[in-house]
N, C-alpha and C positions, 0 to 999 in steps of 0.2 A: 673679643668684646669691643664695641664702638661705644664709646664716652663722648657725647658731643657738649656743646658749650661750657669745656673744661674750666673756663674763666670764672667762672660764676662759683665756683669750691676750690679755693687753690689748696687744702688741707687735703684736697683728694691724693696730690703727690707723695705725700709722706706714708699714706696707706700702701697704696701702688708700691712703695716700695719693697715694702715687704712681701707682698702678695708676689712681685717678682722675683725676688732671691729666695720664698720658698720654691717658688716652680720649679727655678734653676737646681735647687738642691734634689729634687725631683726628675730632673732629665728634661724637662720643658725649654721648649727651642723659644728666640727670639719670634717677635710680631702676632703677641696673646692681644695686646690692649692698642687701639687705635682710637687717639686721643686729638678731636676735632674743635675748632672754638676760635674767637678772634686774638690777636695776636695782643699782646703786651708786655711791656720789659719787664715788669713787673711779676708777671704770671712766667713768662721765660726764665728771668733770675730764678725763680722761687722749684718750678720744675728739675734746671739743671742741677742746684743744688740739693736736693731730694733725691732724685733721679740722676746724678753722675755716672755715667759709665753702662746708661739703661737708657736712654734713649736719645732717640735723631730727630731734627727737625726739618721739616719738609714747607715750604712757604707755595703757596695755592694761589693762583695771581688766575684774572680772569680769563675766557677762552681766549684761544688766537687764531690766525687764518690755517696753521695746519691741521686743525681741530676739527674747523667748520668746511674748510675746502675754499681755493679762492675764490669763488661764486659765490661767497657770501663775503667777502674784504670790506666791499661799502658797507654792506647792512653791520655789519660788527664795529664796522670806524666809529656810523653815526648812533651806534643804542649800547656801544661798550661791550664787554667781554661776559657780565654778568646774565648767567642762563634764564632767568625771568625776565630779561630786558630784551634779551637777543632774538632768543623764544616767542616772546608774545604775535598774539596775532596782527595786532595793527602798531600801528607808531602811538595811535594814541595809549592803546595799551602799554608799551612799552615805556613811555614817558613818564605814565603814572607809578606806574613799579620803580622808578628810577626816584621819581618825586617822595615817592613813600620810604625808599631806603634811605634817603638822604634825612627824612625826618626823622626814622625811628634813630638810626644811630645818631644825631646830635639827640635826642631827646631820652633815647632808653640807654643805648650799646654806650655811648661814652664815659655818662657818666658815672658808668659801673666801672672801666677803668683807669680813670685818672683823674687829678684832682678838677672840681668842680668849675666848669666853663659857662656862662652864659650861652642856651643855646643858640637865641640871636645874635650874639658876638661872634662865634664858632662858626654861627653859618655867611657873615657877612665877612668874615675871613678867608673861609672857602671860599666863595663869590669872586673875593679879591684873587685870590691865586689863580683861577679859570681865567678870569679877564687878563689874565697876565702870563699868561701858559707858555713854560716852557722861556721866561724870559730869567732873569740874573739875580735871585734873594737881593732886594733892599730893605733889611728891617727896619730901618729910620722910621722909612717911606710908608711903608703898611704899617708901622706904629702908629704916627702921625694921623693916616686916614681913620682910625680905629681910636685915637683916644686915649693908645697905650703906650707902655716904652719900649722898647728894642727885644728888654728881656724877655719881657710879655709875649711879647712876636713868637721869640725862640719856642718859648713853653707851648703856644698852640701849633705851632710847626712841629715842633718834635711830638705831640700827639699825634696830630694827623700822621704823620711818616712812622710810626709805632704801630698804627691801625693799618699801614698799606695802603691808606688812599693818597696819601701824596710821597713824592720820590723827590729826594735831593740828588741831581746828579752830580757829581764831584767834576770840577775839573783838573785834565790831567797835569799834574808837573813834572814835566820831562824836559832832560836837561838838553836845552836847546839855545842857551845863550838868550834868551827873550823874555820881554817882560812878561807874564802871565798874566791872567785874572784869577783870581783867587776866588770869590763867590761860585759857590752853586749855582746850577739851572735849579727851579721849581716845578713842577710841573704835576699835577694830579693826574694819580694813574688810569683813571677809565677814564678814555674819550666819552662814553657818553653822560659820565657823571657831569663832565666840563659842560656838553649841552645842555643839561637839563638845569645845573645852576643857572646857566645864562638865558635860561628861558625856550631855547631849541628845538623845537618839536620833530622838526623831519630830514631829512635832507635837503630841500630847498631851503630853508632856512639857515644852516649850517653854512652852507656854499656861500651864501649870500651875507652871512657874518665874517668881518676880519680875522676872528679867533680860527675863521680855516684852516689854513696852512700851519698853524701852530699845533693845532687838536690834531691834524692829522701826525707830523713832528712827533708830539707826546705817542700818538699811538702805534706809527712805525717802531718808535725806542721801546716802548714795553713790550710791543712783540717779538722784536729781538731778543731782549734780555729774557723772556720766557725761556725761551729756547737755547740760550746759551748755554755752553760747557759749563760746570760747577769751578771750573778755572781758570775762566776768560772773566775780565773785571771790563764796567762798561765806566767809560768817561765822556768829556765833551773838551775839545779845545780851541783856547782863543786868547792871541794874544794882543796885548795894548795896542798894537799899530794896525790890529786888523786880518789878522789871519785867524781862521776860524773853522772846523771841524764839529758836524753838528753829533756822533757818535764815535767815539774812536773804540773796537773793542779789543782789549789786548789781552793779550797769554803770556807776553813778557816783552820786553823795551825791544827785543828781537824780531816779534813777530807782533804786529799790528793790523789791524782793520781800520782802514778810514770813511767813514760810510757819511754823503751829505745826502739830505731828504728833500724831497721838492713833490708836491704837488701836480706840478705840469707835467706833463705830457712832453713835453718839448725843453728837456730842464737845460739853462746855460751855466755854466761855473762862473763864481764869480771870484775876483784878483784874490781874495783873501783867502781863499779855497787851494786855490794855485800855490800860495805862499805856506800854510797848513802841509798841503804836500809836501813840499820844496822842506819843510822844518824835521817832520816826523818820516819822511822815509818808507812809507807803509807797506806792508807786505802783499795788500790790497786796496785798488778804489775803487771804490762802490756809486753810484748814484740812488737811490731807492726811491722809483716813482711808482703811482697805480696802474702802471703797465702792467698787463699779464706775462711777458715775454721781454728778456734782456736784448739788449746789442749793445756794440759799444758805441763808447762816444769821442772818446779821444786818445790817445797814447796813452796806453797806461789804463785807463779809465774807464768804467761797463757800466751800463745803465742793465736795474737789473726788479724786478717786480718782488715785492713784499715777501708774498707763499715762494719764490721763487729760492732770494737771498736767508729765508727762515730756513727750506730744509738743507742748504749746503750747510748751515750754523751749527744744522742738530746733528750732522754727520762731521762738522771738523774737528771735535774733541782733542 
């Protein structure tokens, strides 16, 4: 039985439970009830605790290039992962679909799970974090632009990263003798969600906007981390003097990925990259450009295409 927008009756878990432990006393195998809907802490608490020892959660993140095939990487960078966006027939289609998700959920999807946001506040927050994609959490800073205080910040951040549209990525603390940055990356998870906040219609447009290299950044790392083992942890590292690591994925302090993203075609390392290396040791370095095809690039170092460095991810377990 498929139960979709489970969020909307969270009293439905206390039933389920029972209807479960009768089956079982029955002979009834695991995976009767497939249970669909947006994600919230709240509705999570509320399940595991109902549901202990009855069920798993499985997190639904938008399409990726192994999905679609690399012949579709651009189309997926610039209209996001989401299948009515990706799908549509035109860009203008596509845009609009992008346009209308973004309203119903500040207007309908949110407020049904957490405490009551201004939708204009909420969407001028998003806004902020697209313009800034993929750069260093300053709550001050986006307080200040907004009116609000630091804590304020927190509460709409931790909504949005609750709902999956935006991602705190941690940086790593490894014990390297160096000073670290402590702050999270920010980064909203669908590229083309980041477009169409910013106005974006197509690919020229995009290209043609600063947020490039950034939106593309964000949407190399969530493609990865799609595809990662269930016990590879993804980070970012950087420290005070400049050395800097734009995904590192690790399975333990032993074995490391050092993965830096570039855009070009023709990507250079730069000194702080070198140093990042020189720190962390990696078991691999990576370059990840829109090249279809890897080579290397220096000692040590492979330049290696998106669908390329996803399916070795889905097979290194």
């Amino acid at each position: 039985m498929i139960l979709d927008e489970v969020q909307r009756l969270p009293g439905l878990f206390a039933e389920l439970r029972g209807l479960i432990d009768a089956g079982r006393r029955q002979g009834k195998a695991n995976g009767r009830f497939l249970l669909l809907g947006s994600a919230s802490i709240e509705l999570i608490r509320q399940s595991s605790e109902s549901l202990a020892g009855r069920i798993a959660f499985l997190e639904l993140g938008g399409l990726h290039p192994l999905e679609l095939g690399a012949g579709a990487q651009d189309l997926l960078w610039i209209r996001g992962g989401f299948p009515g966006s990706v799908l549509a027939a035109t860009d203008q289609g596509s845009f609009e679909w992008r346009r209308q998700f973004i309203r119903t959920s500040l207007e309908r999807d949110i407020p049904q799970l957490g405490p009551r946001v201004p939708a204009e506040t909420l969407r001028r927050f998003w806004t902020m974090l697209a313009h800034g994609q993929g750069s260093l959490l300053n709550a001050a800073e986006l307080g200040r632009a907004l009116g609000v205080d630091g804590k304020t910040v927190g509460r709409y951040l931790d909504l949005l990263v609750d709902l999956l549209l935006v991602r705190r990525l941690p940086p790593l603390h490894a014990n390297v003798g160096k000073r670290l940055v402590r702050s999270p990356k920010v980064l909203v998870r669908d590229s083309g969600l980041v477009h169409v906040l910013l106005g974006l219609g197509d690919g020229d447009a995009v290209l043609g906007h600063s947020v490039a290299g950034a939106s593309w950044e964000g949407f190399v790392i969530e493609s990865l981390l799609a595809v990662a083992p269930s016990d590879c942890v993804g980070w970012f590292y950087r420290t005070a003097a400049g050395a800097e690591i734009d995904l590192v994925l690790e399975w333990s302090p032993q074995r490391r990925w050092a993965i830096e993203i570039k855009r070009s075609l023709n990507p250079r390392l730069s000194k702080g990259v070198h140093l990042a290396r020189a720190d962390l040791q990696p078991e691999r370095m990576v370059v990840v450009t829109p090249t279809p095809a890897g080579y290397p690039l220096a000692d040590g170092v492979e330049v290696v295409g998106l669908a390329e460095l996803a399916g070795q991810l889905l097979q290194a377990g």
